[in-house]
Phi, psi and omega in degrees: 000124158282147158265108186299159184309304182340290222282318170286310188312314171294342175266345177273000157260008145285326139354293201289328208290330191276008199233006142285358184238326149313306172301338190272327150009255173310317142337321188081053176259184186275152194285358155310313203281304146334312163288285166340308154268038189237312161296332178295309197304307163301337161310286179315312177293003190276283162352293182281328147338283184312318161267014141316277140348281194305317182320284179335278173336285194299323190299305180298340203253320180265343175280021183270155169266334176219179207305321167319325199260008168267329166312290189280357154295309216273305180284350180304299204290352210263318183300312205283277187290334148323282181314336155303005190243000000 
């Protein structure tokens, strides 16, 4: 699967934000402020699962040549996000 610029772009600004939640750390900041972005940060990767995944399913669903392997494209992609959760 390739990944488009979007998609590396989103993981590097998820990058910053965790390694901005490392600073705060390190800071001693308060741990309300710390949880809050440690959830945003878990928003996002929930987010980029998902259009990973999705990317995948369509990618996989037009390279199936037939009804079986779009199934089992289709039960791939349903397992990859169960397990992410």
């Amino acid at each position: 699967m390739e990944y488009n610029d979007a998609m590396k772009n989103r993981m590097k600004r998820l990058e910053g934000q965790l390694r901005g939640v490392l600073k705060m750390m390190e800071e001693n900041k308060d741990c309300k402020d710390v949880i809050t972005q440690l959830s945003a940060s878990r928003s996002a990767i929930d987010r980029a699962i998902g259009l990973v995944v999705s990317s995948n399913l369509v990618e996989c669903i037009q390279d199936a040549d037939d009804q079986e392997n779009k199934e089992a494209s289709i039960n791939e992609a349903v397992q990859l996000l169960v397990k992410s959760r």
